[in-house]
Backbone bond lengths (Angstrom), bond angles and torsions (degrees), N, CA, C in turn:
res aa  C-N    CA-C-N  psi(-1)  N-CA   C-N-CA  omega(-1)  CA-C   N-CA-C  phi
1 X - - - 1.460 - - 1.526 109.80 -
2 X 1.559 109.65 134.11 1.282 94.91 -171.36 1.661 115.55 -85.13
3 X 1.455 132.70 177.74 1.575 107.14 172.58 1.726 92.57 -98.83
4 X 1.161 105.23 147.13 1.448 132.19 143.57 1.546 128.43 -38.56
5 X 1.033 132.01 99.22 1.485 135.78 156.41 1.766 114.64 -1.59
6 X 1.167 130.40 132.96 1.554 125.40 178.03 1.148 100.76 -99.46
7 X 1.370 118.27 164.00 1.550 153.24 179.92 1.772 95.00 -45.57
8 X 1.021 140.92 136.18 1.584 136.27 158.94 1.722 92.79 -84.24
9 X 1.429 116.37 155.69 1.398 133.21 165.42 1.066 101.90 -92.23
10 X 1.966 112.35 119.34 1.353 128.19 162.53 1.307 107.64 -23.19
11 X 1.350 132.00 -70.20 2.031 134.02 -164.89 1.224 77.12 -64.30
12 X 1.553 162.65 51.94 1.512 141.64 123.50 1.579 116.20 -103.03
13 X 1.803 118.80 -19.19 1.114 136.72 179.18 1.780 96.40 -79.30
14 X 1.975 83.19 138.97 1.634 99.44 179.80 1.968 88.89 -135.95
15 X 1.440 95.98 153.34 1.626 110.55 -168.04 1.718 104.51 -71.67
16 X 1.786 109.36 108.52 1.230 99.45 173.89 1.699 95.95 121.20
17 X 1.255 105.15 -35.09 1.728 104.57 -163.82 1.185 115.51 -55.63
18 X 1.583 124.83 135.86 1.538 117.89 161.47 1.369 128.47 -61.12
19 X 1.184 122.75 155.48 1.162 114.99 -169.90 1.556 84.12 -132.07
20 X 1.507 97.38 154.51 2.170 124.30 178.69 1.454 91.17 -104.34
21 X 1.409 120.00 136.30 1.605 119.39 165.16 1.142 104.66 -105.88
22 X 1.580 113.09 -2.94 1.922 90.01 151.74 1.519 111.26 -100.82
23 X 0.820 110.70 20.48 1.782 102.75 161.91 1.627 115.92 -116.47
24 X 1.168 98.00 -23.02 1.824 95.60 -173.87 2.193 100.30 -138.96
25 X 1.272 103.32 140.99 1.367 109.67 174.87 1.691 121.82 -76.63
26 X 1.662 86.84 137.70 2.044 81.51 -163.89 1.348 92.90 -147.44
27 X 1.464 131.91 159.47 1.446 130.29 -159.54 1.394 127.63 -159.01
28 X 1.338 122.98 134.40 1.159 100.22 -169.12 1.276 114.67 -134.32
29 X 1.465 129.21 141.28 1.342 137.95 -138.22 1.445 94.00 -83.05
30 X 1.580 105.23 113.21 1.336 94.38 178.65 1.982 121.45 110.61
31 X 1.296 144.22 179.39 1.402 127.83 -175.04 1.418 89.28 -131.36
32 X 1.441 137.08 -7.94 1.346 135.09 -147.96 1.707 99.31 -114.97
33 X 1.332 115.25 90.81 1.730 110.90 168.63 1.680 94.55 -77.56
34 X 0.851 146.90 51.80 1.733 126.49 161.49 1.688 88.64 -107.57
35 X 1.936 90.30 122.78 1.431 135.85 169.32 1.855 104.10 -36.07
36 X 1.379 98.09 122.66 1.460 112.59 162.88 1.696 104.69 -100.02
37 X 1.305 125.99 125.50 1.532 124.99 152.30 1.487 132.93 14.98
38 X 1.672 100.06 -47.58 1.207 139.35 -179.86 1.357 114.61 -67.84
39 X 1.603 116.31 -50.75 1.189 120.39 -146.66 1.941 97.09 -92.01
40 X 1.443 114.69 15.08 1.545 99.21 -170.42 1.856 96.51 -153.98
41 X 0.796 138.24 168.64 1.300 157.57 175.75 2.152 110.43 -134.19
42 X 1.493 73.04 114.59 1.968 81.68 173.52 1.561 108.11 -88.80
43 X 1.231 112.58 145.90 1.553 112.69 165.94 1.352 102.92 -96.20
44 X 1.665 98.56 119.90 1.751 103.36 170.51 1.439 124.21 -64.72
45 X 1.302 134.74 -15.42 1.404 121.41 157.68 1.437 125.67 -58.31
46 X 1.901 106.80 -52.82 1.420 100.35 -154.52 1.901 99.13 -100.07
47 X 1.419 111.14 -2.97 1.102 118.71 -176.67 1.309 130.62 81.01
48 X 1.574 110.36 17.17 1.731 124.08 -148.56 1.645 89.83 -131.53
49 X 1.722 87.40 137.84 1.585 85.08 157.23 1.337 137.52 -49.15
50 X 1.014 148.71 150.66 1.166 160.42 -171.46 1.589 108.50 -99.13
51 X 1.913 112.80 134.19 1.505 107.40 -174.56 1.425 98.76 -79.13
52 X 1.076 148.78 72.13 1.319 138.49 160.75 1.518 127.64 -168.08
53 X 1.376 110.71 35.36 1.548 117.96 158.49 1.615 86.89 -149.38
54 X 1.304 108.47 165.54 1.466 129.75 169.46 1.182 111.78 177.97
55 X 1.622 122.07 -176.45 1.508 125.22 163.63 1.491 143.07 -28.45
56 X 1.299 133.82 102.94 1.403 128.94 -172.05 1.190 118.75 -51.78
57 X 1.449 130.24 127.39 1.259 147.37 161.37 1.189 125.04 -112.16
58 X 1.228 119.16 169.93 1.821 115.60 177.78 1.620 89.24 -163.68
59 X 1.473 87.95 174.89 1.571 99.05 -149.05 2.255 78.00 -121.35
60 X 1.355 97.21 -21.21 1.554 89.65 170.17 1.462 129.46 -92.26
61 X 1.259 153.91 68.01 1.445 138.42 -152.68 1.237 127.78 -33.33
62 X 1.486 106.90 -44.39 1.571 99.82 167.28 1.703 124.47 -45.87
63 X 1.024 110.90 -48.75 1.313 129.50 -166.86 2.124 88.40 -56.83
64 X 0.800 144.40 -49.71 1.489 155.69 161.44 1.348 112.65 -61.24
65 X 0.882 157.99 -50.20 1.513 168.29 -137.86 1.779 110.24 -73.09
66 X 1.135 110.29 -17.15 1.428 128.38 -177.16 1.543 119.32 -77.37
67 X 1.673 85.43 -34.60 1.651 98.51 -161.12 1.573 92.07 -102.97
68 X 1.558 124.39 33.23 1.169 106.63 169.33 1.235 125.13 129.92
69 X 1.599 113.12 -3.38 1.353 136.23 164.28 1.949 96.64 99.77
70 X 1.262 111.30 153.53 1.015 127.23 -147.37 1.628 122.54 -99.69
71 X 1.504 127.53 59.43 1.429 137.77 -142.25 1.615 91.57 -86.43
72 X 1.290 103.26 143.47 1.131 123.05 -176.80 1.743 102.21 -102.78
73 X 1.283 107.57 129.86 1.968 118.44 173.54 1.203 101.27 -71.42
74 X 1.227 112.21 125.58 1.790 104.38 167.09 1.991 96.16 -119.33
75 X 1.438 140.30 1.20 1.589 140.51 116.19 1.502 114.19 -155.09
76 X 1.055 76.22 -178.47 1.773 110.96 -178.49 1.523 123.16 -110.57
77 X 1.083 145.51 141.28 1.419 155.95 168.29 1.692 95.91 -64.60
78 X 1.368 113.27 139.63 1.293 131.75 -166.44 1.478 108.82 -86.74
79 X 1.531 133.08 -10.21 1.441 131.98 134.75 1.454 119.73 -51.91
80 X 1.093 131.91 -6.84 1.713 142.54 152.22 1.285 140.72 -88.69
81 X 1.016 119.63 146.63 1.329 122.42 163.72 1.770 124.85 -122.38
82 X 1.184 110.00 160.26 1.823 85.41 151.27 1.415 105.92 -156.91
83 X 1.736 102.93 146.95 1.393 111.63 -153.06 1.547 96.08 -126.13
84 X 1.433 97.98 170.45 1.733 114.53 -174.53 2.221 94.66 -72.39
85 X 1.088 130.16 121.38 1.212 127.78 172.62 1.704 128.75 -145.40
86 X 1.272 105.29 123.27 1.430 112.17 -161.16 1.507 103.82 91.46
87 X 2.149 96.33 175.66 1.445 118.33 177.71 0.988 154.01 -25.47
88 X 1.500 95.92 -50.76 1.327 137.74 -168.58 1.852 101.72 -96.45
89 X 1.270 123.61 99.51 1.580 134.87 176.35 1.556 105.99 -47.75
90 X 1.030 127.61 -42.26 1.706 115.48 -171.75 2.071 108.38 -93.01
91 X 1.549 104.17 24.81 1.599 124.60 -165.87 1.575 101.92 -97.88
92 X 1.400 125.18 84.26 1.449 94.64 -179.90 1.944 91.98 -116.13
93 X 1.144 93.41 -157.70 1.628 105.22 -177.40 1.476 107.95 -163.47
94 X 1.503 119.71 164.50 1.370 139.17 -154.08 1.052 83.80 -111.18
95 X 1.481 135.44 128.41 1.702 137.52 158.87 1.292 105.76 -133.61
96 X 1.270 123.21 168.27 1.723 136.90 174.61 1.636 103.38 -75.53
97 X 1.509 107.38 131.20 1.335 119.59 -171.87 1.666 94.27 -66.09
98 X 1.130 146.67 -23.04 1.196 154.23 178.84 1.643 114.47 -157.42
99 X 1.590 102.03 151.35 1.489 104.15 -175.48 1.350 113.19 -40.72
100 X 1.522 113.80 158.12 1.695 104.20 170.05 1.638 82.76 -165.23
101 X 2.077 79.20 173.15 2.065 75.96 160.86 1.298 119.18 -83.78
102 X 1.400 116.65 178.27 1.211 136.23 -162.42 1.743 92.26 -63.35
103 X 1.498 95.05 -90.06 1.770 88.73 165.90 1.687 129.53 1.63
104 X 1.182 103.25 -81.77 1.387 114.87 176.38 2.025 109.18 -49.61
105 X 1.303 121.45 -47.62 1.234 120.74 170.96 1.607 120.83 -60.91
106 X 1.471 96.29 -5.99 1.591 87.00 179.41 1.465 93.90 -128.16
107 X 0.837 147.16 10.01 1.568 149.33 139.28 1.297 110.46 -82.91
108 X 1.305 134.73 -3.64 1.498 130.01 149.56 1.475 103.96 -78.69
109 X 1.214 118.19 -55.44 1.524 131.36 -171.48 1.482 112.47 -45.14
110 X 1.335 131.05 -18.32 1.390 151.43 -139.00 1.344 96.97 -121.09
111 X 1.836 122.41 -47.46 1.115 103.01 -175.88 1.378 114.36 -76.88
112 X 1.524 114.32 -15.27 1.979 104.42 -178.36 1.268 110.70 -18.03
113 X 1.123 140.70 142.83 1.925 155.40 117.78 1.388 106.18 -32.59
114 X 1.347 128.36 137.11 1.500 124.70 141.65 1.474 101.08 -106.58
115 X 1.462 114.37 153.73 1.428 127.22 142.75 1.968 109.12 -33.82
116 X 1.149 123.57 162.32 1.156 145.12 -177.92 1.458 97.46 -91.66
């Protein structure tokens, strides 16, 4: 069995930072990454998502657990990233390591892993 990634300590989070989900535990409310409206911003020129909104994550489970029970990432497809985003310090989100189409951002989004 392999071990699981541990909790990072909030005083280690900086605003913006990427986070590795094989080095640190991160979660997302729910088993279903398919994109709500919400979860992405298009750029009206080039017609492409934009790297800087995506899927909500948290680095706390509780804080997720509402929206569907609390799945832990064990990776990500290397067209991704996910970064510290918004108010709230333990708030990050799944975005495209670079613009792309929508399509393509949610056929990255698809391959995530959860923990079991």
């Amino acid at each position: 069995m392999t071990d699981r990634p541990q909790p990072i300590n909030v005083s280690e989070i900086t605003r913006g930072m990427e986070l590795d989900p094989t080095q640190y535990a991160v979660f997302r409310g729910g088993a279903s990454f398919q994109l709500r409206p919400t979860e992405y911003i298009m750029d009206k020129v080039t017609g492409l998502v934009k790297p800087t909104h995506g899927a909500s994550l948290d680095i706390e489970p509780n804080n997720v657990e509402k929206f569907g029970g609390a799945y832990q990432i064990k990776s990500i497809s290397p067209e991704l990233k996910i970064v510290q985003r918004g108010s709230r310090i333990s708030h990050f989100e799944v975005v495209p390591r670079e613009a792309m189409q929508l399509k393509d951002f949610q056929a990255a989004l698809n391959k995530i892993e959860l923990y079991n």
